[in-house]
C-alpha positions, -999 to +999 in steps of 0.1 A: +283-556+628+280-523+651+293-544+678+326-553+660+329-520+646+325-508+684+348-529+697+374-524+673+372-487+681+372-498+721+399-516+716+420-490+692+415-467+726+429-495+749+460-501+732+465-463+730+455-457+763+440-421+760+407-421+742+397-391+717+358-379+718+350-394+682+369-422+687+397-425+671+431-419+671+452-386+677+477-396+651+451-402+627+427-372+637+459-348+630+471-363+602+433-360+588+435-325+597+461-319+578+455-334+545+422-316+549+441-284+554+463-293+524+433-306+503+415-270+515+446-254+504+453-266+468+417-262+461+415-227+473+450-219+452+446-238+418+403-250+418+381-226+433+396-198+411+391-218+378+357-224+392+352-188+397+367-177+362+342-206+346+312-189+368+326-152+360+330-163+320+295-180+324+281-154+341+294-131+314+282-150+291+246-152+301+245-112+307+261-106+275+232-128+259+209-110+278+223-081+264+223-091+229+185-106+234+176-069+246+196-052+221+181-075+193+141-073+205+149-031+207+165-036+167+133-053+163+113-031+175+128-003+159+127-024+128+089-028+130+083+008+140+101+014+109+081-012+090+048+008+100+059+037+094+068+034+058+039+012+057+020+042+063+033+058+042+027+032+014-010+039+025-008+077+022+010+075-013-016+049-026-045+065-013-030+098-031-022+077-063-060+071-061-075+104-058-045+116-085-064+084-108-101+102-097-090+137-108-081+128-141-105+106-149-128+131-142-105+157-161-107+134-190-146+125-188-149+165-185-123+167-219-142+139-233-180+152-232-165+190-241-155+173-270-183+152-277-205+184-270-185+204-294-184+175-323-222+177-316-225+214-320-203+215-349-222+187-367-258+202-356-247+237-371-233+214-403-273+200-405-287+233-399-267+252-428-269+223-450-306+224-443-308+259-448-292+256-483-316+230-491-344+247-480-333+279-502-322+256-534-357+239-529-375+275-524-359+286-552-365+255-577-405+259-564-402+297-573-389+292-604-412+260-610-439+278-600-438+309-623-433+287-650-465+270-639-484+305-631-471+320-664-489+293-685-519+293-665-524+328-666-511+328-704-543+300-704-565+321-689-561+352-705-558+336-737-524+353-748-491+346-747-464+355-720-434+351-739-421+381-735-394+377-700-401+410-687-438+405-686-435+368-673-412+381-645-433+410-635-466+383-634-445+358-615-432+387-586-470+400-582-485+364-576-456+352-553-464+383-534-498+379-533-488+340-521-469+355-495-498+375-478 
C-alpha cells in the first residue's frame, strides 16, 4: 500500500513536472495555506475570544468561590470565636449563679439556726420561769402544809391548843427558820 501511495505521489510530480519537498502539489500546498490562514483567522476573530471570555468567566468564577469559601471559613470562624466567647460567659454567669445559690443558703442556714436558737432560748427561759413558779407555788403549799402540820404537833406536844392565828404564825416562822439553818 506504501508503494501505491508513493507512486501516486511520484507520479502527481511527473505530470506536473516540478516536484515540491513534501510532495505534493503547489496548487494544493497554497491553497492549504490559505484555508489555514482563513481557518487561523476566523478562529482568532470569533472562537479564541469566546474561549477566552468562557476561561475569564470561569476563571472568575473559581476565584470568586475561592473568595466566598475564605470569606465563609473567616464568618465561621468569627462565628465560633463568638460561640466561645459567650460560651464563656455562660460559664462565668453559672459559676456565679452558684456561688450566689452557696451564699444564701448559707444566709438562710445562718437565719435558720438564729432562729432555731432563739425559739430554743425563748422556750428554755419559758421552762425556767414556769419552773420557777412551780417551785415557789410548791414551796409555798409545803410552807403552808407544813405549819399546819408543826402547829398540831407542837399543839400535841405541849398539850394546848394553837388556835389562836397570831401564835400559830409566830410558831410556824421560828421552826421554818430554824429548818432553814
Amino acid at each position: 500500500m506504501t508503494q501505491f501511495i508513493a507512486s501516486g505521489v511520484a507520479t502527481a510530480a511527473a505530470e506536473e513536472g516540478t516536484t515540491n519537498p513534501i510532495g505534493l502539489p503547489w496548487g494544493e500546498v497554497v491553497i492549504a495555506a490559505i484555508g489555514f490562514a482563513l481557518l487561523l483567522v476566523v478562529l482568532g476573530k470569533f472562537v479564541w475570544p469566546q474561549f477566552e471570555k468562557a476561561f475569564a468567566a470561569r476563571t472568575k468564577a473559581i476565584e470568586g468561590g475561592i473568595a466566598k469559601a475564605e470569606e465563609a471559613q473567616n464568618e465561621a470562624k468569627a462565628a465560633l470565636d463568638r460561640y466561645n466567647q459567650q460560651l464563656a460567659g455562660a460559664r462565668e454567669e453559672a459559676a456565679k449563679i452558684r456561688e450566689d445559690a452557696r451564699a444564701q443558703a448559707q444566709a438562710i442556714r445562718d437565719d435558720m439556726l438564729a432562729q432555731a436558737h432563739a425559739e430554743t432560748e425563748r422556750i428554755a427561759a419559758a421552762g425556767r420561769a414556769q419552773l420557777d413558779a412551780q417551785r415557789a407555788q410548791i414551796v409555798a403549799e409545803l410552807r403552808s402544809d407544813l405549819g399546819r402540820v408543826s402547829v398540831d404537833l407542837a399543839g400535841r406536844i405541849v398539850g394546848e391548843s394553837l388556835d389562836d392565828d397570831a401564835r400559830q404564825n409566830r410558831t410556824v416562822e421560828r421552826f421554818l427558820a430554824e429548818l432553814d439553818r
